[in-house]
C-alpha positions in Angstrom: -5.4 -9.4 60.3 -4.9 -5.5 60.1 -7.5 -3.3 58.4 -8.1 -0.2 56.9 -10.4 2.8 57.1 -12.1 0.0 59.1 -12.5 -2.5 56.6 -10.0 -5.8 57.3 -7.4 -6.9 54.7 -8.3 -9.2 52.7 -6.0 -12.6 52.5 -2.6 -12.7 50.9 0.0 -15.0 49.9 3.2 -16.0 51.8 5.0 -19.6 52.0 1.7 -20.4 53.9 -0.4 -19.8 51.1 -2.2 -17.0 52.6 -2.0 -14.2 50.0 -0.9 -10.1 50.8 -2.5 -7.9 48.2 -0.9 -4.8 49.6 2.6 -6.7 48.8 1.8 -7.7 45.7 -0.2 -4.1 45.0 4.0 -2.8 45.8 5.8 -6.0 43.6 3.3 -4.4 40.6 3.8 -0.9 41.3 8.2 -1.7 41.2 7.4 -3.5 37.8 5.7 -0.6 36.2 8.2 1.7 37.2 10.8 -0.9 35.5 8.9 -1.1 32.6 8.6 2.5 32.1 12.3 2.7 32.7 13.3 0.3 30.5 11.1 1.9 27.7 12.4 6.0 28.2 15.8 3.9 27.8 14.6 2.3 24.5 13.6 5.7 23.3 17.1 7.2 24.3 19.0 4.5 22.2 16.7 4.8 19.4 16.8 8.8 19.2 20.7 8.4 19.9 20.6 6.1 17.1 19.0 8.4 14.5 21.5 11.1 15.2 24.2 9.1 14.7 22.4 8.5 11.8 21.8 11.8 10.5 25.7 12.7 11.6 27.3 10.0 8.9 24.9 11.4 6.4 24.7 15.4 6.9 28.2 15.7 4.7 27.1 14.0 2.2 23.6 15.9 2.4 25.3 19.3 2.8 26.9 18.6 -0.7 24.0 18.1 -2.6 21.9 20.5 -1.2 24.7 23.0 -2.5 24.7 21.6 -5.8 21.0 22.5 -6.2 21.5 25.6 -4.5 24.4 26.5 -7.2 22.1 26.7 -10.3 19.6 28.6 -8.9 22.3 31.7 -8.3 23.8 31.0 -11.7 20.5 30.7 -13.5 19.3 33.8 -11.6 22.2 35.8 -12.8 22.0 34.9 -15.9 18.2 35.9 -16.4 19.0 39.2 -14.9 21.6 39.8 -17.5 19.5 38.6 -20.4 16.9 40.9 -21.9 14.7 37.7 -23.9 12.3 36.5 -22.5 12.3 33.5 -23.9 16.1 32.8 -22.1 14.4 34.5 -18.9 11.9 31.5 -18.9 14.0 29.2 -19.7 16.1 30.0 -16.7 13.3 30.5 -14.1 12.0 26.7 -15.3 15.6 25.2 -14.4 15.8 28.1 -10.9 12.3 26.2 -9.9 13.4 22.5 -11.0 16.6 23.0 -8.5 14.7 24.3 -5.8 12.2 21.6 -5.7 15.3 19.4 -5.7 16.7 21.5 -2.8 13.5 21.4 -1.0 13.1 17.5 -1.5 16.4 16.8 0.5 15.5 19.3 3.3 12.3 17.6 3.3 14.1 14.4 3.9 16.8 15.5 6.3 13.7 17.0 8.3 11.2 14.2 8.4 14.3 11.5 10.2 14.8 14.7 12.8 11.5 14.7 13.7 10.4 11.0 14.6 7.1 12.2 16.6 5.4 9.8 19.0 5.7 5.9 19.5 1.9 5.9 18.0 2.0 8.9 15.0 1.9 6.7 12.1 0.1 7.8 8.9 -0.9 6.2 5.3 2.6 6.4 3.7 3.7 5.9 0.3 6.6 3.3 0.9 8.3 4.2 -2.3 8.0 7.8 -2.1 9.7 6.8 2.2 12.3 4.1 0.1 12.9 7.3 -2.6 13.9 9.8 -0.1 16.3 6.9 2.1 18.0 6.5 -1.4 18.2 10.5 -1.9 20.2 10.6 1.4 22.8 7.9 1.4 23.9 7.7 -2.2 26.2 10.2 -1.5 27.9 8.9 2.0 28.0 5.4 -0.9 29.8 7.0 -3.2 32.0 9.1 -1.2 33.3 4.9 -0.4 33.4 4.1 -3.3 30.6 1.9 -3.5 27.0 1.9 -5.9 23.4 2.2 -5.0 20.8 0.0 -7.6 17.0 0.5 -6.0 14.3 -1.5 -7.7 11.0 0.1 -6.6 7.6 -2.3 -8.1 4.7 -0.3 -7.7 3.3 2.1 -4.9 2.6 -0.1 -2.3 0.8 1.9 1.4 1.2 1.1 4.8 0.1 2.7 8.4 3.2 3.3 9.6 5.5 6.1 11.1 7.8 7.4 8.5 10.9 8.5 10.5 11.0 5.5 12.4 10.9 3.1 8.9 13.4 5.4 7.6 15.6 5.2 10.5 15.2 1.2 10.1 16.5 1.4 6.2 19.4 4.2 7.2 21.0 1.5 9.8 20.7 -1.5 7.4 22.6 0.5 4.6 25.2 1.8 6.7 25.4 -1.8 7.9 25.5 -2.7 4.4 28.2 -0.3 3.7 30.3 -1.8 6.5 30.6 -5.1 5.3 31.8 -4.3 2.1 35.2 -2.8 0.6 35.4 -0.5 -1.8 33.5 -1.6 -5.3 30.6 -3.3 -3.6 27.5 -2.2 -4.8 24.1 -1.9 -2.1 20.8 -2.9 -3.8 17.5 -1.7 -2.2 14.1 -3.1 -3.5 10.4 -2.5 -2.6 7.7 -5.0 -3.7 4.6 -6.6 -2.7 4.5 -9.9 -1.2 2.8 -13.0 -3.0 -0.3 -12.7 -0.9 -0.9 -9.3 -1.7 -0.9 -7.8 2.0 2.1 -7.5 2.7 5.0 -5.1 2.2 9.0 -6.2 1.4 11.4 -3.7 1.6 14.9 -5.4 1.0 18.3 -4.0 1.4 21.8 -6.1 -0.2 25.3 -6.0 0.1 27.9 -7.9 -2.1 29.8 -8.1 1.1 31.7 -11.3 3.2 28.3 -12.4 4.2 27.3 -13.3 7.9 28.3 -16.7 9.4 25.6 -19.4 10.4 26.6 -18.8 13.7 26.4 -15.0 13.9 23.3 -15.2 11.7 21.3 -16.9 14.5 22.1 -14.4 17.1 22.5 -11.5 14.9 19.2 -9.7 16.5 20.5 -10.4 20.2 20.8 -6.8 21.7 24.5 -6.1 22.5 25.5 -9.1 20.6 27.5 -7.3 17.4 29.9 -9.1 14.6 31.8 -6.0 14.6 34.9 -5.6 17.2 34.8 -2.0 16.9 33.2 1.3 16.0 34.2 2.5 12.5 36.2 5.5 11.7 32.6 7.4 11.9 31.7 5.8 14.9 29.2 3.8 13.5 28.8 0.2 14.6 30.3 -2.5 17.3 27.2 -1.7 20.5 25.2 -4.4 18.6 22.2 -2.3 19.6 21.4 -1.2 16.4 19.3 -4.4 15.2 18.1 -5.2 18.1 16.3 -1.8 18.1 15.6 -1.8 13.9 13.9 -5.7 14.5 11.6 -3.5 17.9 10.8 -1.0 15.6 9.7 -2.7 12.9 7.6 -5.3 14.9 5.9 -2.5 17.0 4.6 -1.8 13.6 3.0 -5.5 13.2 5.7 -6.4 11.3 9.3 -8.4 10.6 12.9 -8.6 10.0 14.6 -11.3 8.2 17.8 -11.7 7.7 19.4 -14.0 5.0 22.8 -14.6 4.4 25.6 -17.6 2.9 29.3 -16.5 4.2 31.1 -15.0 0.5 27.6 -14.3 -0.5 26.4 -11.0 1.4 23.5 -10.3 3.2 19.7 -9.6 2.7 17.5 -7.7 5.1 14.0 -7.6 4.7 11.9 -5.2 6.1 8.1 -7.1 6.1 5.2 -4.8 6.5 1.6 -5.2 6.6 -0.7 -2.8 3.8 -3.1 -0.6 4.0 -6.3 -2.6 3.7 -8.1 0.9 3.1 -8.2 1.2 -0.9 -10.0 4.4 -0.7 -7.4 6.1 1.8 -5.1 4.9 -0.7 -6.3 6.3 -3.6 -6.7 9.5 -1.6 -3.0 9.7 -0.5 -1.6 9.3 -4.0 -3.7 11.7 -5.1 -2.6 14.1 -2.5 
């Protein structure tokens, strides 16, 4: 039996039953470096994922930024010319309504760039988080001719990280989006659960709906209903809710999805609630 630094090797286990802890020490060592692996290459997919994101989006986000950006010059003009100062107020209230505007969508735009860490999650407002997501991809909607209803009950809280929720809801509209043709209409809804814990952010589509078959498999990674990217590029890996079902259960919580074929689809983003009332009170009042 070899030893070392003097001190003999302890038993280890072969087809004998005689165990080899420095084996098994290097069978434990390979499987931590594979785990590691396999989670930098979750993290690739899921920041590859946001910019994807962010790339169907920015057009849409570019053209209302500029028409909040538009009044403020016209408005500013226009004070400069006019000697009242009642018009001159006037005009700096609307220049100051249109830059909080502007500075809401770069808000946004900035918070889903920067996703921070794995474990940075903070007391959120998931309306204010559901808000913002609606803010970005009206616009990409309509540019397809399609509607965006949100019904938003309450202000419900929840520990999570912001970028990564809103990354969830940005895949599940543009998924939305593709299964419908032009007319369809995308409702998103935020409400508390019957128990009064828990969290249920909901996104619809009045598209073809999802067959039983692809329903039961639909969160398989790789496993996609699409045969193709669309004309953005978006869609057919089948990684993308296979990554939104991780994400949202690293976060101690679930994804359902409900659908009848002809009757669309319903996602459901389930998420535990703050259980902190007093952190809650101090975020909205923040």
């Amino acid at each position: 039996m070899a030893a070392t630094n003097g001190m003999p090797a302890g038993p280890s286990m072969d087809e004998l039953g005689i165990a080899h802890p420095g084996e098994n020490r290097n069978e434990t060592t390979a499987l931590s470096l594979e785990e590691r692996r396999i989670e930098q290459l979750q993290r690739q997919v899921v920041a590859l994922q946001r910019i994807s994101s962010l790339g169907v989006l920015a057009g849409g986000v570019f053209h209302e930024l500029n028409n909040a950006l538009t009044p403020i010059l016209s408005y500013a003009k226009l004070a400069l010319r006019n000697p009242d100062p009642a018009y001159r107020e006037r005009a700096l209230k609307q220049i100051i309504d249109a830059s909080e505007r502007a500075a809401d969508i770069t808000r946004s735009m900035l918070g889903l760039s920067r996703p921070g860490g794995a474990n940075d999650r903070t007391l959120t407002d998931l309306k204010r988080l559901v808000d913002e997501v609606a803010q970005l991809t009206r616009k990409d909607l309509v540019k397809h001719r399609m509607r965006l209803e949100t019904r938003l009950e309450g202000r419900p809280h929840a520990q999570v990280n912001p970028a990564q929720i809103q990354q969830v809801l940005l895949n599940l509209i543009i998924n939305a989006r593709q299964a419908m043709n032009p007319g369809g209409t995308v409702r998103l809804g935020l409400k508390v659960d019957e128990t009064g814990r828990k969290a249920e952010i909901s996104v619809a589509d009045t598209g073809t709906g999802i067959a039983p078959a692809d329903l039961r498999r639909i969160f398989e990674p790789f496993y996609s209903t699409k045969a193709e990217p669309d004309a953005a590029g978006q869609g057919g890996t089948g990684l993308g809710l296979s990554v939104c079902r991780d994400i949202i259960e690293a976060h101690h919580g679930r994804l359902r999805a409900q659908s009848r074929p002809g009757q669309g689809a319903v996602f459901t983003i389930i998420l535990p609630l703050a259980q902190d009332p007093e952190a809650v009170v101090h975020a909205e009042s923040a």
